[in-house]
N, C-alpha and C positions, 0 to 999 in steps of 0.2 A: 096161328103158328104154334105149332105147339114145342115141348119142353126138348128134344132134341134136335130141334130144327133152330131155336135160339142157343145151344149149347155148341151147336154145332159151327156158328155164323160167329159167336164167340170168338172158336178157336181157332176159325179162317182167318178172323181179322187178328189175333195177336199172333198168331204165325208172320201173319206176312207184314204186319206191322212191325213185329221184330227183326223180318229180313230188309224193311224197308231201312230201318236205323242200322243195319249193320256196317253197311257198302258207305252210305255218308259218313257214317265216324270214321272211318277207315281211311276215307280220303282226306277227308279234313285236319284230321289228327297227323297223317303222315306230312302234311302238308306244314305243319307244326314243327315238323322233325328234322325237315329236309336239311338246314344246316347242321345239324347234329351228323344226317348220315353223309352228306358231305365232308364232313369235317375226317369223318373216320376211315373213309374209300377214297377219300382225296379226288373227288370228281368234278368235273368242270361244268359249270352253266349248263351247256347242254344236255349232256348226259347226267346230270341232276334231276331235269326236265323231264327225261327219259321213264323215270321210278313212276308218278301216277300214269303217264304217258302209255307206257308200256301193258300197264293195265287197259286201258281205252282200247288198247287197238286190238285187243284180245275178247273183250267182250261184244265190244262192234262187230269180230269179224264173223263168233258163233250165234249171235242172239237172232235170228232172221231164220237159220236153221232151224237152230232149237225152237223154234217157237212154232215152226212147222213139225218137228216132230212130237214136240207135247200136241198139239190138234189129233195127233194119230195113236200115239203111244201110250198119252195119260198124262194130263200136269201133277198130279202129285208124284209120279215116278220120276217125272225128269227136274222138279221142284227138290226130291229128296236126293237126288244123286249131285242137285249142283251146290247143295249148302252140304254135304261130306266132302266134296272135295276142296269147294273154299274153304272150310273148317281144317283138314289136312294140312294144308298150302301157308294157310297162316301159323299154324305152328312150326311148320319148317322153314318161317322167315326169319325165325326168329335163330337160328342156328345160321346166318348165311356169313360166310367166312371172304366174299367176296363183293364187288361191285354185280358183274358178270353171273354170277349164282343167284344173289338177289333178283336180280332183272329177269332170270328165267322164272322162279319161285312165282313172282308176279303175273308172270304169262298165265301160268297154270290158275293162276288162283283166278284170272278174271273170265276162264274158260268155262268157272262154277260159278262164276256172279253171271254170265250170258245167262246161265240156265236157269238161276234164277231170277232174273229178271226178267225172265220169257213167259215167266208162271206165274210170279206173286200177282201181279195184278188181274189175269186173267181167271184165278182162283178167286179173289175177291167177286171180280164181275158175272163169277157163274151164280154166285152166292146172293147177289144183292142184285134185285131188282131194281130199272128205271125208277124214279122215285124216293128209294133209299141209296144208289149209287155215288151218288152226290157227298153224302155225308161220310158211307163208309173211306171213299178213296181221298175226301176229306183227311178225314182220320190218318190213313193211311200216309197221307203225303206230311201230316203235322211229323209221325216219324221219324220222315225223313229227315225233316227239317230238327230234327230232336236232336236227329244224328251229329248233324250238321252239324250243330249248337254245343256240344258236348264233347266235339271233338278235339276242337281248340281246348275248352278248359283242359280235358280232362286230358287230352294227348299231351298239355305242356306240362301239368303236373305230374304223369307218369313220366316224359321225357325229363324233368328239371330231375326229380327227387331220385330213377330209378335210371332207365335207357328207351331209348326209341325201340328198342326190340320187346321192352314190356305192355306195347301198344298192341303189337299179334298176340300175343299171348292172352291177352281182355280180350282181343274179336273172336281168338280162337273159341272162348269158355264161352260164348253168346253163341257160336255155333255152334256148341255141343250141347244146348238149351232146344235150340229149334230142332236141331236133331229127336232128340228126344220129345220132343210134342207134337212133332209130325206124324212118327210109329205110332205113338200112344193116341193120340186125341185126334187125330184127321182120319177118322173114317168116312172115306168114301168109296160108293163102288163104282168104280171106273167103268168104260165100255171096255170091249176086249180088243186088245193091239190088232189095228190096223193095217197089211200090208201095204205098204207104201212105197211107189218107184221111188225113190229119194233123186234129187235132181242134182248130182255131184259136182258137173258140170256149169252149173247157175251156184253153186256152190266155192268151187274154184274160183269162177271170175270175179266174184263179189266179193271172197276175202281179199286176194292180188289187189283187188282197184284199193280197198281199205288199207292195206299194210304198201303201198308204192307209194298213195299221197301221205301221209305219215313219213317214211322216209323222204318223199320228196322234198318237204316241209325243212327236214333237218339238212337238207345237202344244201338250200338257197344260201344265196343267193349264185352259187354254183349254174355251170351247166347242166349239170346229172341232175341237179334239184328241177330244173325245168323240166326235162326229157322224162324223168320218172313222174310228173303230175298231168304230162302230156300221155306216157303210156295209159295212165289211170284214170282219166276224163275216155279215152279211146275201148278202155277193156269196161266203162262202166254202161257205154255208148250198145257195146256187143251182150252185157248183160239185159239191159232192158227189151234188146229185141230177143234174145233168148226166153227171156222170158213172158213175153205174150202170146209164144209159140208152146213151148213146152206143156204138156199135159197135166202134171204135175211141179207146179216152180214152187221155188220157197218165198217166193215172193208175189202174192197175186197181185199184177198189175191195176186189173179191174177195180181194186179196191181205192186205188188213186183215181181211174179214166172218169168213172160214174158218181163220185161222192166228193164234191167239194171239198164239206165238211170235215173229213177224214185227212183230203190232201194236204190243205191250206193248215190243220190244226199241226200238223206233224209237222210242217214247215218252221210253224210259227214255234215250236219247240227246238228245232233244230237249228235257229238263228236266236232263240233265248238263249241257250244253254253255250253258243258258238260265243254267247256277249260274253257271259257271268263265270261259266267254272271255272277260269285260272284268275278269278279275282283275290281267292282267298291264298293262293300261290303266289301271288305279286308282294299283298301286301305282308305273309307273313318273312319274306325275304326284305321290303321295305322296313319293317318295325325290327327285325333281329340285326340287321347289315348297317342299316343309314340309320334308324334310330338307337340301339345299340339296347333293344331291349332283351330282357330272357324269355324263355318257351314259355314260359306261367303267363307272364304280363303278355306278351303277345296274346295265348289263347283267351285272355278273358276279356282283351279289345275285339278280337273277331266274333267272339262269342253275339253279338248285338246284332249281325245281319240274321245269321241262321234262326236264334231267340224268337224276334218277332216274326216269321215264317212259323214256324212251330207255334205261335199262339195263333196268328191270323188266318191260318189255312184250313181248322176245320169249319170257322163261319163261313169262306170262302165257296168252300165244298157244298156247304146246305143253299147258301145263296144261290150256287149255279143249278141247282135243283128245281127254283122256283123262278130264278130270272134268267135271260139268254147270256148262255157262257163267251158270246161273240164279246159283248161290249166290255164285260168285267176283265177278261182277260188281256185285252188292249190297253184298256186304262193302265192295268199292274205292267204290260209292257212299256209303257210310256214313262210310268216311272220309271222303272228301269234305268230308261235311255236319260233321262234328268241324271240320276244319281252317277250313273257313270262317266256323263258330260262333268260333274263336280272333280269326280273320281282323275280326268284328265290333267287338273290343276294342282295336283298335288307335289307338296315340294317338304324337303326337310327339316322345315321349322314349322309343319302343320301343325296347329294347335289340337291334342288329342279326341277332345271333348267333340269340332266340328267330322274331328271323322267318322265318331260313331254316330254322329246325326245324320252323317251321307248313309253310313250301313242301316241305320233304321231304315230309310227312307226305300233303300236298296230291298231290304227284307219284307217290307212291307209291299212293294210293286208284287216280287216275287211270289205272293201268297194271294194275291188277284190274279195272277197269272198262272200259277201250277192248277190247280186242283179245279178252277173250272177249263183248263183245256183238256187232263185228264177225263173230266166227266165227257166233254164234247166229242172226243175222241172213242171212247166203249160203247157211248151209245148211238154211234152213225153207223156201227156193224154190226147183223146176226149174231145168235151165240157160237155158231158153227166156227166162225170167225176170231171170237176174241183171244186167241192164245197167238195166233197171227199179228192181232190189231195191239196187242200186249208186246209184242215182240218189236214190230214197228215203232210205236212211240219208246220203248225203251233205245232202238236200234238211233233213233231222232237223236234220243237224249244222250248217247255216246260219242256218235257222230259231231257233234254238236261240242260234246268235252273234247275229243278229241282233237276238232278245229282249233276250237280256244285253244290248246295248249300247242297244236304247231304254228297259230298265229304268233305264241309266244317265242317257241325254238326260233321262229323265224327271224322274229324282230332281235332277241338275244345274238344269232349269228351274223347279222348284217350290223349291227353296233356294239358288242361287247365281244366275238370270236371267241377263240378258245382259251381265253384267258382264266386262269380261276378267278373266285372271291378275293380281292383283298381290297385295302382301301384306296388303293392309288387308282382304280376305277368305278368306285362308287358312285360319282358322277355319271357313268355310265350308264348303270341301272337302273337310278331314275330315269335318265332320258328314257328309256326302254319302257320305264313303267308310264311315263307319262304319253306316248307314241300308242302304245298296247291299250291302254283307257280311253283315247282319244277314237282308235280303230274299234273295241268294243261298239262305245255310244252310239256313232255311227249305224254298226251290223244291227244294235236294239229298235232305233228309228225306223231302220226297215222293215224290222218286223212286226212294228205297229201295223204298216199297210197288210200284213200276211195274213196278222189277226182279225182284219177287218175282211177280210175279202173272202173267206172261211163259208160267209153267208149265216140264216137261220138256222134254230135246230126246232123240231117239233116237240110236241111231247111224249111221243112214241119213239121217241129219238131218231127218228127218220129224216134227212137233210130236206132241206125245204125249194124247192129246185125254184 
């Protein structure tokens, strides 16, 4: 290899290593804030809910898209157009005068994280050979997990000392960084744009199905909640046959019929991420509300799950390189499902010390489970493929947040309504938090079976039939 081809692989991985810790601080950190922006919009449980929510359903709805048109147009074009517009978006959050303004700001901004999360990884995978892939999305995923990890701290001690709106204003300057090293130091030559029928249509029905059960999620335990997850099970029914037909879909079905591997790994991400991402929204409502503590001391209790992810994820990465990512990534699912079976008994006089030994234990699963199903997942498809297969598992992993947080709206509507925060129902929210931990553990159990059923990977990364 020579001096510009390691220069080069460089600045692929701290590119997209930077965009990987963007989006988790962001979430993390806002997550941190929520009773601050509460407290200032006078918003209720639900539409509290709404603020990371709102993001999901917006990068869900583009990333399966986008990830068909980076295959066609060029990932570093559509990589560089969606961290300027995330970048945009977070500095205009920081000026939102409303509830309502807010919650669109966010729309927008998670239209530039579809995009790039349609890319980073598949930019990695064009760069890093079977072999080295392992370690690099390794890397990659520690990160995230950085992000994670940083967000709490650092989003309480911006929020304590400054405002919740000085949290965009950090993301925004990280994305005028990436900005900047993408022009400058991502030289690559792209193939030339591809005309492409674009399939509008498999496009339509796919966002609809995403954004009805979303809504449906919030109107339950209603009628219309029912009726709109019923229209959305029905419109997702007319998508998949659309698109085994269609010429051009944005979705190649094939990629699920023929590849175990591919299926069962994206499942098994999809019912991880449905357990875990509104764990750190639970409790930082938990430690601010019922324990009465501040954004500082919250963030540096949460700080423990994401911490150990971020340390354990890049040996994870090299491990799944030389052992079957099938068995490693079950285990770390299994923990999972332990810590959050813990996670269900929680009550008001938890002693602090045993909760960050559940978040270890939580963080640690976590990092047996990301990075080798990441590997399992790039290398069961062509390179023709991978901005697709990029798109897919990132589309996993939203869907997935997404769940998690209207399993929450759900559970909040059906035992605490429209009531705000105060203390005369704080009882409440535990019950909610302790129901919502109990329903996690559960979804993680099951996806133990998901991870096992995935089957072998070769070492040509080909499923092993």
């Amino acid at each position: 290899m020579n001096q510009e081809d390691k220069e080069l692989k460089f600045y692929v991985s701290l590119i997209a290593g930077l965009s990987a810790f963007l989006t988790p601080f962001m979430s993390s950190s806002i997550n941190i804030a929520l009773p601050a922006i509460s407290k200032e919009f006078k918003m209720s449980p639900i539409l509290i809910s709404w603020v990371p929510t709102i993001f999901l359903l917006s990068s869900a709805s583009f990333l399966i898209p986008f990830g068909k048109i980076a295959d066609s147009y060029g990932k570093k074009r559509i990589f560089l157009l969606g961290i300027i517009i995330y970048t945009i978006t977070s500095f205009f959050s920081c000026f939102s005068f409303s509830p309502f303004f807010f919650l669109i700001v966010r729309f927008l901004q998670g239209l530039g994280a579809a995009m790039i999360f349609s890319t980073a990884i598949a930019l990695l995978s064009l760069f890093f050979p079977i072999g080295e892939r392992g370690r690099a999305l390794g890397i990659n995923v520690s990160a995230t997990y950085f992000g994670l990890s940083s967000g709490p701290f650092l989003g309480g001690i911006l929020t304590y000392y400054f405002n919740w709106r000085s949290i965009f204003i950090f993301n925004g300057i990280i994305g005028l960084i990436i900005i900047f090293l993408t022009i400058l130091k991502l030289k690559i030559k792209e193939k030339e744009i591809k005309s492409i029928k674009f399939d509008y249509l498999g496009f339509i029905l796919y966002s609809l199905t995403i954004i009805l059960i979303m809504l449906g999620f919030t109107f339950l335990p209603k009628l219309i909640g029912f009726l709109l997850i019923s229209i959305c099970f029905l419109l997702f029914f007319f998508f998949i046959i659309h698109q085994s037909k269609t010429i051009e879909p944005i979705l190649d079905i094939k990629l699920f019929k023929n590849n175990p591997v591919f299926t069962f790994s994206n499942l098994a991400a999809m019912i991880n991420y449905s357990a875990t991402f509104g764990i750190s929204f639970l409790l930082s409502l938990y430690l601010q509300y019922l324990r009465n503590f501040d954004s500082q001391k919250t963030g540096l209790i949460l700080i423990s799950q994401p911490l150990t992810m971020a340390i354990f994820s890049p040996f994870m990465g090299m491990l799944s390189d030389r052992k079957e990512p099938r068995i490693i990534a079950s285990l770390g699912m299994a923990l999972i499902a332990f810590s959050l079976f813990l996670l269900s008994f929680i009550n008001k006089d938890l002693k602090i010390f045993f909760l960050i030994i559940w978040l270890f234990i939580l963080g640690f699963g976590f990092a047996l489970f990301s990075s080798p199903n990441t590997n399992a997942v790039m290398s069961s498809v062509k390179k023709d493929f991978y901005g697709v297969a990029s798109a897919t598992l990132a589309t996993m992993r939203m869907l997935g947040q997404m769940f998690s947080m209207g399993i929450i709206i759900s559970i909040f509507a059906l035992v605490i309504g429209e009531a705000n925060f105060d203390k005369n129902n704080y009882f409440l929210l535990l019950k909610s938090i302790r129901i919502i931990f109990s329903i996690f553990a559960f979804l993680c159990f099951l996806g133990i079976f998901a991870s096992l059923k995935r089957g072998k990977m070769l070492k040509n990364g080909l499923k092993k039939l």
